[in-house]
Biopython code that builds the backbone (N, CA, C, O; Angstrom):
import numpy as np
from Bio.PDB.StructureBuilder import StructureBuilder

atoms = [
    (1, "UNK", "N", (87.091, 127.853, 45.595)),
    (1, "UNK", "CA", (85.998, 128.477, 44.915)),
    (1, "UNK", "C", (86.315, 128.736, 43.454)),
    (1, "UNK", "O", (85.324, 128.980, 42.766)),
    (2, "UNK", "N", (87.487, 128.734, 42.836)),
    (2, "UNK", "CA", (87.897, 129.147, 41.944)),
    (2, "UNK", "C", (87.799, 130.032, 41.203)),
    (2, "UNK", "O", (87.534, 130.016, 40.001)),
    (3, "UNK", "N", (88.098, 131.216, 42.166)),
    (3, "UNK", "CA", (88.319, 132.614, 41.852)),
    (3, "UNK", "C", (90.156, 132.648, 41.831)),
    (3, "UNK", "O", (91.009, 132.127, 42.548)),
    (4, "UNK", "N", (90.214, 133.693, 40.416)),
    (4, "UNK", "CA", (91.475, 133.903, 40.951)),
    (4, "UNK", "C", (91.894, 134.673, 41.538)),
    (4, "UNK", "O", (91.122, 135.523, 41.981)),
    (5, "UNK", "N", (93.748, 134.792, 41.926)),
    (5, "UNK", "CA", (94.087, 135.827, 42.784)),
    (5, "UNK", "C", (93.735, 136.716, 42.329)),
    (5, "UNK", "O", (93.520, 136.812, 41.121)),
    (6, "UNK", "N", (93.500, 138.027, 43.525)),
    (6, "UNK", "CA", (93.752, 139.502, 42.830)),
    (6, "UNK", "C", (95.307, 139.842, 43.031)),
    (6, "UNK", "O", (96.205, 139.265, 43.644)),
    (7, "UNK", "N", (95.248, 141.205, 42.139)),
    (7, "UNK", "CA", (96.771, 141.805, 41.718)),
    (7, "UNK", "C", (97.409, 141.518, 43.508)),
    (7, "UNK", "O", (98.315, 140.797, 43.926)),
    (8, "UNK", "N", (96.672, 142.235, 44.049)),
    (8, "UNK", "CA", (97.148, 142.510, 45.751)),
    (8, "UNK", "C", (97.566, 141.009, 45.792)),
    (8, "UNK", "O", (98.771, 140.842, 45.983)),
    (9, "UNK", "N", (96.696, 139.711, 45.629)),
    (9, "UNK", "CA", (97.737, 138.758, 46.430)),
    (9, "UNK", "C", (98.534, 138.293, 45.300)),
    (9, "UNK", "O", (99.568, 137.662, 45.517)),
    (10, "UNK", "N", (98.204, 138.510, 44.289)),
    (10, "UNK", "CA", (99.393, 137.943, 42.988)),
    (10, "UNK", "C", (101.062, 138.881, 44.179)),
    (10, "UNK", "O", (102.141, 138.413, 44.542)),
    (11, "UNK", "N", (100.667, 139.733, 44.304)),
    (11, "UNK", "CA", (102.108, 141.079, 45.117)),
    (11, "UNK", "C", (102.393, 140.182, 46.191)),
    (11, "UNK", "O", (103.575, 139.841, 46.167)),
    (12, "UNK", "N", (101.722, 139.666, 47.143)),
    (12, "UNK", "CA", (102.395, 138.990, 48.096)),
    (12, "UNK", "C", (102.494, 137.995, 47.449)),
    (12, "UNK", "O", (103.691, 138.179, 47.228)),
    (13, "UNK", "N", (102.228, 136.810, 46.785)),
    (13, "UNK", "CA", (103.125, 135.758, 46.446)),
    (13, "UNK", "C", (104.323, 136.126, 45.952)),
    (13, "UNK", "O", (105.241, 135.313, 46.060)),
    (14, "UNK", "N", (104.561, 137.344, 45.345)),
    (14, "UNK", "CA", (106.270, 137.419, 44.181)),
    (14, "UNK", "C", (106.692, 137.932, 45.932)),
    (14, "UNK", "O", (107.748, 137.399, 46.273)),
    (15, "UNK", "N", (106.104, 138.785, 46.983)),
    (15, "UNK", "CA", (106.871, 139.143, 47.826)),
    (15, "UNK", "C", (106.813, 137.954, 48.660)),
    (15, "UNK", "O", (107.863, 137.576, 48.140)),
    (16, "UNK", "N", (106.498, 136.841, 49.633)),
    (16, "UNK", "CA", (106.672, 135.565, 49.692)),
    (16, "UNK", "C", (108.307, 135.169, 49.154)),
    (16, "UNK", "O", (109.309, 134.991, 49.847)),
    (17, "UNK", "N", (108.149, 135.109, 47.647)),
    (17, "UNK", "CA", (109.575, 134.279, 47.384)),
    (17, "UNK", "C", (110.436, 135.298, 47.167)),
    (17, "UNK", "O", (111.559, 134.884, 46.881)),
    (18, "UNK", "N", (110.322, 136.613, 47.199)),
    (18, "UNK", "CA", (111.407, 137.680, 47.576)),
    (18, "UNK", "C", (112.096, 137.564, 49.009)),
    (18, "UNK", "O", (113.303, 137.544, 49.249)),
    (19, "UNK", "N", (111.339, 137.513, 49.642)),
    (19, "UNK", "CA", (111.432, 137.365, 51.386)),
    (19, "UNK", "C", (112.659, 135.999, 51.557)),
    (19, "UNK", "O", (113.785, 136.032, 52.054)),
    (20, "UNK", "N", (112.056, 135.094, 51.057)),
    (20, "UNK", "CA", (112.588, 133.015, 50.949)),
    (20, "UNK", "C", (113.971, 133.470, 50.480)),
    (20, "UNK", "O", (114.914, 133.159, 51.207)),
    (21, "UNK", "N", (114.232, 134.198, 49.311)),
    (21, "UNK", "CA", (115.333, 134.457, 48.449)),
    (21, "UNK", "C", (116.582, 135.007, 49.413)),
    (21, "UNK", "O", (117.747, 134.669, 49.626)),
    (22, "UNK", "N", (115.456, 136.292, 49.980)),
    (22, "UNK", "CA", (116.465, 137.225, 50.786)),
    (22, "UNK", "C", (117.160, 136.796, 51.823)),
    (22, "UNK", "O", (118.284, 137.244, 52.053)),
    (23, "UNK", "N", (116.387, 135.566, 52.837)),
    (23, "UNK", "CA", (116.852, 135.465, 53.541)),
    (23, "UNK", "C", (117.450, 133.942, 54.063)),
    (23, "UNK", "O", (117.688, 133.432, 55.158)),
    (24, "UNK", "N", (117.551, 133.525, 52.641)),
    (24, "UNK", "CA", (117.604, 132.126, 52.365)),
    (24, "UNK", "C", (117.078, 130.899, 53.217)),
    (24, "UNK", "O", (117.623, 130.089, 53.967)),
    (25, "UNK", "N", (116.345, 131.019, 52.969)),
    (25, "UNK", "CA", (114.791, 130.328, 53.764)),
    (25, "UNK", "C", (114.392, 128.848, 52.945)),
    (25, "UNK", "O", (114.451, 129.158, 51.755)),
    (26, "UNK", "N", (114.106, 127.746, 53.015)),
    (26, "UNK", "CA", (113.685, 127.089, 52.710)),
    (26, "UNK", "C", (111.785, 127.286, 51.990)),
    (26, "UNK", "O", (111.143, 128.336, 51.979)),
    (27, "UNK", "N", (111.423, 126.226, 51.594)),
    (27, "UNK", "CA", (110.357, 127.097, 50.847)),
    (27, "UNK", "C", (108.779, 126.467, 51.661)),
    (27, "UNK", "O", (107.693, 126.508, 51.083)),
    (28, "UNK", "N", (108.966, 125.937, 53.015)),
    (28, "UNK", "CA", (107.864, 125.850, 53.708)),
    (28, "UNK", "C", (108.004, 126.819, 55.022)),
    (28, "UNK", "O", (107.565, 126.601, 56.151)),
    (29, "UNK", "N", (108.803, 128.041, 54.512)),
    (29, "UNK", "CA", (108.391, 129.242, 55.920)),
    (29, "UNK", "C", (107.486, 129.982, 55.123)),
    (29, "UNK", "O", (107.358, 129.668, 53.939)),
    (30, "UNK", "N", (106.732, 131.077, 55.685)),
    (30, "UNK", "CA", (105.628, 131.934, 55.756)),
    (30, "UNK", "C", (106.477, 132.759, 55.496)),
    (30, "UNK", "O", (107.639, 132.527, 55.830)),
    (31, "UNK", "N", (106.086, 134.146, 54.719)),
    (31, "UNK", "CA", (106.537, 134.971, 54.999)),
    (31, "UNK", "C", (106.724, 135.597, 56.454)),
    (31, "UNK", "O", (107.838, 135.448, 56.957)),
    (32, "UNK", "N", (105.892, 136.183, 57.078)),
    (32, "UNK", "CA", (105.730, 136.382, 58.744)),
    (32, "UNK", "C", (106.320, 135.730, 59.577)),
    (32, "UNK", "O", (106.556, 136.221, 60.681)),
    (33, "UNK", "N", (106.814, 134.091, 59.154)),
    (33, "UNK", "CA", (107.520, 133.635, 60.234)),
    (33, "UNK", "C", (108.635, 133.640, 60.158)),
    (33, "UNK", "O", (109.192, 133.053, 61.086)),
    (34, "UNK", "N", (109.583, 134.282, 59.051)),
    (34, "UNK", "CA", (110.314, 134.389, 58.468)),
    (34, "UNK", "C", (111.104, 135.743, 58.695)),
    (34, "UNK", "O", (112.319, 135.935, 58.659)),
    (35, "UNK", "N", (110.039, 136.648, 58.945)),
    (35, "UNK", "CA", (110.504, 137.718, 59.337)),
    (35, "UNK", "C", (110.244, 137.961, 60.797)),
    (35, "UNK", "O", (110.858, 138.977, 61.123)),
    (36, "UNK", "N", (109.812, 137.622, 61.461)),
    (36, "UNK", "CA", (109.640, 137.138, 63.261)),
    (36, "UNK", "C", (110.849, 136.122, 63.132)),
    (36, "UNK", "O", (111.730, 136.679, 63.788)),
    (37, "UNK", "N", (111.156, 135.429, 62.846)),
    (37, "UNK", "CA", (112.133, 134.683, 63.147)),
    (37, "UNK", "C", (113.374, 135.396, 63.168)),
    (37, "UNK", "O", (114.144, 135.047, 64.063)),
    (38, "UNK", "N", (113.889, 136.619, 62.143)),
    (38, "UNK", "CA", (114.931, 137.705, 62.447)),
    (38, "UNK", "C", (114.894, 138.780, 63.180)),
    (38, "UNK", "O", (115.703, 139.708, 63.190)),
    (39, "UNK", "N", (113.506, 138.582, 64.079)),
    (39, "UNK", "CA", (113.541, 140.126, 64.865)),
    (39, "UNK", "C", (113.307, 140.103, 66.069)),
    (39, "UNK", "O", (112.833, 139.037, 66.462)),
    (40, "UNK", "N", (113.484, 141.013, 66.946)),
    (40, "UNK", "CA", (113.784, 141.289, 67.931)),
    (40, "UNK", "C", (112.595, 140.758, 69.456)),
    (40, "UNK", "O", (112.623, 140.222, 70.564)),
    (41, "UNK", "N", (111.888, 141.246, 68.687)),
    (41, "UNK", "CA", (110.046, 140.617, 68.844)),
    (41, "UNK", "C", (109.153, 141.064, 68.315)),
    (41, "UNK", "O", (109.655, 141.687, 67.379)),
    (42, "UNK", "N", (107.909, 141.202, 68.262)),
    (42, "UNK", "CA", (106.859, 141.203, 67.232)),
    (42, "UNK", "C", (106.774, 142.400, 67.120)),
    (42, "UNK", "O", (106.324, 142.752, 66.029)),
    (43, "UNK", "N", (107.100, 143.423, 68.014)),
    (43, "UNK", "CA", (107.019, 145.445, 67.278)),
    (43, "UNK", "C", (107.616, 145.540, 66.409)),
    (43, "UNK", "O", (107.166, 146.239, 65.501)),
    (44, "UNK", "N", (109.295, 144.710, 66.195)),
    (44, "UNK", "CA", (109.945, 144.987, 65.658)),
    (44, "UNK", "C", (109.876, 144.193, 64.256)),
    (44, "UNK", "O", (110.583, 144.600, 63.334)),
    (45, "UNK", "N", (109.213, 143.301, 64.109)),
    (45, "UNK", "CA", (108.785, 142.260, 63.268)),
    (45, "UNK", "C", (108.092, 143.475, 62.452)),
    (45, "UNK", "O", (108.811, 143.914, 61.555)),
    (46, "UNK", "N", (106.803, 144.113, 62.596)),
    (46, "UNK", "CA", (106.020, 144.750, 62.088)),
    (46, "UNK", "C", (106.826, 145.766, 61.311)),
    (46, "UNK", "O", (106.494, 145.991, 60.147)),
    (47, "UNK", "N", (108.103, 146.555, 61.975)),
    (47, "UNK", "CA", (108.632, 147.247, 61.553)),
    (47, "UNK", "C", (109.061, 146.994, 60.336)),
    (47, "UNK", "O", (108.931, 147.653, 59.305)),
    (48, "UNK", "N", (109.775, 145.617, 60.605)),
    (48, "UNK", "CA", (110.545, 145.285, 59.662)),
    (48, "UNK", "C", (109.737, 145.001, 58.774)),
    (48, "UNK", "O", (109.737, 145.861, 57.893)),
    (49, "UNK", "N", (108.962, 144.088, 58.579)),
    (49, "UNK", "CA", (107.600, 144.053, 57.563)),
    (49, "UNK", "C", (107.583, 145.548, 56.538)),
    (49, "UNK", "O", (108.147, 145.774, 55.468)),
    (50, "UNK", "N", (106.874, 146.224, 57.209)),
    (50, "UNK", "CA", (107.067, 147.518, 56.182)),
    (50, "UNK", "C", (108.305, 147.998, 55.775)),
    (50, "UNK", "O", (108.449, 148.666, 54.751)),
    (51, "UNK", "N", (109.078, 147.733, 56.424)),
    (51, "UNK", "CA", (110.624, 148.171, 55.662)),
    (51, "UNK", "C", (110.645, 147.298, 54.426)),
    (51, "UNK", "O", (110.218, 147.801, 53.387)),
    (52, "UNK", "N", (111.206, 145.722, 54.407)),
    (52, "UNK", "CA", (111.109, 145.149, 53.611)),
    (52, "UNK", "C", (110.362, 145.278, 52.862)),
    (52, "UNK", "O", (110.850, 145.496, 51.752)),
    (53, "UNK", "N", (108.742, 145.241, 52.916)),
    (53, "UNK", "CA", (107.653, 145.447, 51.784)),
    (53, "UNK", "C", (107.926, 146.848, 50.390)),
    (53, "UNK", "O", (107.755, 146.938, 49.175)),
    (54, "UNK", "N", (108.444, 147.742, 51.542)),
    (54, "UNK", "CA", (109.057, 148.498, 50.574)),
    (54, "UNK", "C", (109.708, 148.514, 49.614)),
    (54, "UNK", "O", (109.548, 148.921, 48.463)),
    (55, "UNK", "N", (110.969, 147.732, 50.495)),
    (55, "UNK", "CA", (112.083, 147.584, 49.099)),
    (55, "UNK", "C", (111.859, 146.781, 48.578)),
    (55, "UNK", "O", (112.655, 146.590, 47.658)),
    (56, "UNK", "N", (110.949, 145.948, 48.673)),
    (56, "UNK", "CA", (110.473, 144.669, 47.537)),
    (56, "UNK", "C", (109.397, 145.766, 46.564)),
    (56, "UNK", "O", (109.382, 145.629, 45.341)),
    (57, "UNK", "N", (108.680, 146.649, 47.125)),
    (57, "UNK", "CA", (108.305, 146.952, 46.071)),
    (57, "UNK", "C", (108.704, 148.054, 45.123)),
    (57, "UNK", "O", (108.091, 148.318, 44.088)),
    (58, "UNK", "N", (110.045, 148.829, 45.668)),
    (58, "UNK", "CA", (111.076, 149.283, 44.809)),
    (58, "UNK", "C", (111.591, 148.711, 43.885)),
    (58, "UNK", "O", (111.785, 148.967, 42.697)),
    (59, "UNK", "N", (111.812, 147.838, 44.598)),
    (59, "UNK", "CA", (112.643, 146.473, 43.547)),
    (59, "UNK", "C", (111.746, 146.514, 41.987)),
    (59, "UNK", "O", (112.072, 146.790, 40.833)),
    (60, "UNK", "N", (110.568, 146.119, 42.602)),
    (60, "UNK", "CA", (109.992, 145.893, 41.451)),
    (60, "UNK", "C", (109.654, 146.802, 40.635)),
    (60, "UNK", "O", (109.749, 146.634, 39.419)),
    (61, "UNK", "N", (109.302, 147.668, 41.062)),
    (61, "UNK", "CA", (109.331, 149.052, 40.479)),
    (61, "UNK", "C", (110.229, 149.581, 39.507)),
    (61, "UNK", "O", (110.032, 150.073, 38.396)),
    (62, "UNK", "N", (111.458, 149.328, 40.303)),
    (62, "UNK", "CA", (112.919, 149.519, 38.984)),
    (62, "UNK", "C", (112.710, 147.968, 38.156)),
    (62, "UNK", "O", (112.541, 148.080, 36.941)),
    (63, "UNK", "N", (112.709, 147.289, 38.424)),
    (63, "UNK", "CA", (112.426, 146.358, 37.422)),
    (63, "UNK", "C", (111.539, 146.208, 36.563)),
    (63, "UNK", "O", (111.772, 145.590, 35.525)),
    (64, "UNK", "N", (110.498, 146.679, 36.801)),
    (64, "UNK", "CA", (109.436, 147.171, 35.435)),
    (64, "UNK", "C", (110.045, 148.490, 34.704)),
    (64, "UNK", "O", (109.603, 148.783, 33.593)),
    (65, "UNK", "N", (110.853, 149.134, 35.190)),
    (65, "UNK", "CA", (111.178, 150.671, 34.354)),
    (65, "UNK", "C", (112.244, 149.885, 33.507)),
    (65, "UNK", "O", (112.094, 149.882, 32.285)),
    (66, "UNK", "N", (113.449, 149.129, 34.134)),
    (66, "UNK", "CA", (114.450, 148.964, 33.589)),
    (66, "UNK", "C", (113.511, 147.832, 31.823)),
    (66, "UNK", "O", (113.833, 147.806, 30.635)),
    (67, "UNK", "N", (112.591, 147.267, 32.449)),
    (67, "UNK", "CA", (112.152, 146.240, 31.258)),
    (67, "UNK", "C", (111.495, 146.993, 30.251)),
    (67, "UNK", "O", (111.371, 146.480, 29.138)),
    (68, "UNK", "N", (110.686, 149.094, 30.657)),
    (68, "UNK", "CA", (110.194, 149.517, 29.656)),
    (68, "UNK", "C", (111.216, 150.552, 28.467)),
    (68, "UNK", "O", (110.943, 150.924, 27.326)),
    (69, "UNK", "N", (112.465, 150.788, 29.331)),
    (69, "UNK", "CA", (113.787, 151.133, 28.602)),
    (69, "UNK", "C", (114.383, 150.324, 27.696)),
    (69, "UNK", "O", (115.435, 150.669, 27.158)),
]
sb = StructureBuilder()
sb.init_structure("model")
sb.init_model(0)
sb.init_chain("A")
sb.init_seg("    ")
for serial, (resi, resn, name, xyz) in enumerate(atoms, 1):
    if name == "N":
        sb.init_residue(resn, " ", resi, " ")
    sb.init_atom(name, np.array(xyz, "f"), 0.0, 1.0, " ", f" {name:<3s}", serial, name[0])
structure = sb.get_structure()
């Protein structure tokens, strides 16, 4: 349609290749399958999901402070 992303999915694409990075993933996994693929089964998948999402968006968080210092 050629709309562009919004901010929200611009955030999951940088979290996408945060995820690939972290867990040294080749670059045709999903995020989701990526993280189901390290867990226990899918409760724990979810868990982990929000854990990670977090510190990816800590991450970035200190990385915008450290770039306005």
């Amino acid at each position: 349609m050629g709309l562009s992303p919004t901010e929200q999915e611009q955030e999951f694409e940088h979290f996408l290749g945060w995820i690939r990075k972290r867990f040294n993933v080749e670059k045709n996994q999903s995020w989701a399958s990526i993280i189901l693929f390290y867990s226990a089964d899918e409760n724990k998948a979810v868990e982990t999901f929000f854990e990670l999402f977090d510190e990816f968006l800590a991450q970035r968080k200190n990385l915008e402070f450290e770039k306005q210092v």
